[in-house]
Phi, psi and omega in degrees: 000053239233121198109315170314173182271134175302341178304289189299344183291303164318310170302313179313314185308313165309320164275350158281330162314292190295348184281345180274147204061032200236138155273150168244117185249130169256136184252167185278079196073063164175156187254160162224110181258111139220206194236149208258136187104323186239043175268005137315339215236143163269016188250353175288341206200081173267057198234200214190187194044060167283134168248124197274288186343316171274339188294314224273313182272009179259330173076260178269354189257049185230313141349285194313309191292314169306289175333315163289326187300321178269358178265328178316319179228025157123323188302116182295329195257175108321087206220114162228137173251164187221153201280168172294150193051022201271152180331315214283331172326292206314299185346305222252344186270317184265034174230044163080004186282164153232138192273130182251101200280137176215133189287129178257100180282089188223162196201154177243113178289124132314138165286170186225121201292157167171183178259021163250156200243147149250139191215096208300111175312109176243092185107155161343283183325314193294311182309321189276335179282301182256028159269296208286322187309307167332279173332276198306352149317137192276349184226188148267162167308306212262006171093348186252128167337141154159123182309150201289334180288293198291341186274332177297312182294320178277331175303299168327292190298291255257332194269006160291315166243047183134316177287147186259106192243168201226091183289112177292113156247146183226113203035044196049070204219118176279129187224355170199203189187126164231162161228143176234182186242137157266153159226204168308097169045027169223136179231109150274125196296140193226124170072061197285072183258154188261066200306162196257089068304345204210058141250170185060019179251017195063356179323290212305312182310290173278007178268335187277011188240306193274338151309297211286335152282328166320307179325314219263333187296321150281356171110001175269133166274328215248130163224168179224166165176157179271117185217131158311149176278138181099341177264179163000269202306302179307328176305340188278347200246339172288306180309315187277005166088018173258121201273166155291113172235041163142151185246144158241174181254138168283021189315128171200154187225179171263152200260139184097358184248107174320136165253018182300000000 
């Protein structure tokens, strides 16, 4: 994609996240990435690459075909993203979804001198350091329920075909967890967590700086990261000096729920 805009290059990342470890079922102008096990999880169950244009002329019965497609396997929510404004919104508003705008951020981060380390998740062990970090959190990365086991278990498959995830230590102390993506000359930051004993302390600011140097170490310059509007993560990405180059939409539903 060599050309493209970082907004879109930063969105490819996103169906290459959820596509990783994932079966890909195709649908009719849209794809659905899941995780065989974890379709409990909403990051488990996606789907994406929407051609609004076919959804928009299929109306419910393009709604309907997702749904079976997503009862099939299990999945309680419905979750489709769409680029902002694409035709399938209307689609997707008047068959009961409600919609989550999230902000596409991007910047070329300075690393920031300090006393945290990043440390590439390797082994059991690393994994068991960043299930108990789960555990002991008061939220999630994506903002969606999910248990600390089951969030690990998707984290595991996904850094098996690419993601890169990352333990924050402090004075050897695990105080957060980041994982990033390569894309096209871009690395987005991905599953930003925080312990809440070590917030508000600038810690976000530098495990997102000293990624964008790993980054850099290969020649990628370009970062990214996603933020619901209005939560945490835009105040953190603002603070750090990372502009808004575009929005997608979130859509979603409870699967079983009428919209009579």
């Amino acid at each position: 994609m060599t050309g493209s805009s970082l907004f879109e290059r930063a969105v490819v990342t996103d169906a290459l996240y959820f596509e990783m470890g994932a079966q890909v079922e195709q649908l009719p102008g849209a794809a659905l990435a899941w995780m065989p096990g974890l379709t409990g999880l909403a990051a488990g169950a996606v789907v994406q690459r929407v051609d609004g244009a076919t959804a928009a002329t299929m109306g419910s019965g393009w709604v309907s075909r997702v749904e079976e497609a997503l009862e099939a396997i299990g999945a309680p929510l419905a979750r489709v993203y769409l680029d902002e404004g694409s035709p399938a919104g209307r689609t997707l508003h008047q068959a009961g979804y409600g919609m989550r705008p999230e902000l596409v951020f991007a910047h070329e981060l300075d690393a920031s001198p300090g006393e945290v380390e990043l440390y590439r998740v390797d082994g059991d062990e690393d994994w068991q350091r960043k299930e108990l970090l789960h555990r002991e959190a008061d939220r999630t990365p994506d903002g969606h329920p999910s248990s600390a086991s089951d969030w690990i278990e998707l984290e595991r498959r996904k850094a098996a075909h690419g993601l890169e995830s990352y333990l924050a230590l402090l004075d050897g102390e695990v105080i957060g967890a980041i994982g990033a993506i390569r894309g096209d000359n871009i690395l987005r930051f991905k599953n930003i967590l925080i312990h809440p004993d070590h917030r508000r302390r600038g810690l976000g600011r530098a495990m997102l700086g000293l990624l964008a140097a790993i980054g850099r170490e290969s020649g990628i310059l370009e970062q990214a990261v996603f933020a619901v509007r209005g939560n945490a993560g835009e105040r953190l990405y603002r603070a750090c000096g990372m502009k808004p180059v575009g929005t997608v939409a979130e859509w979603s539903k409870p699967l079983g729920v009428s919209n009579e």
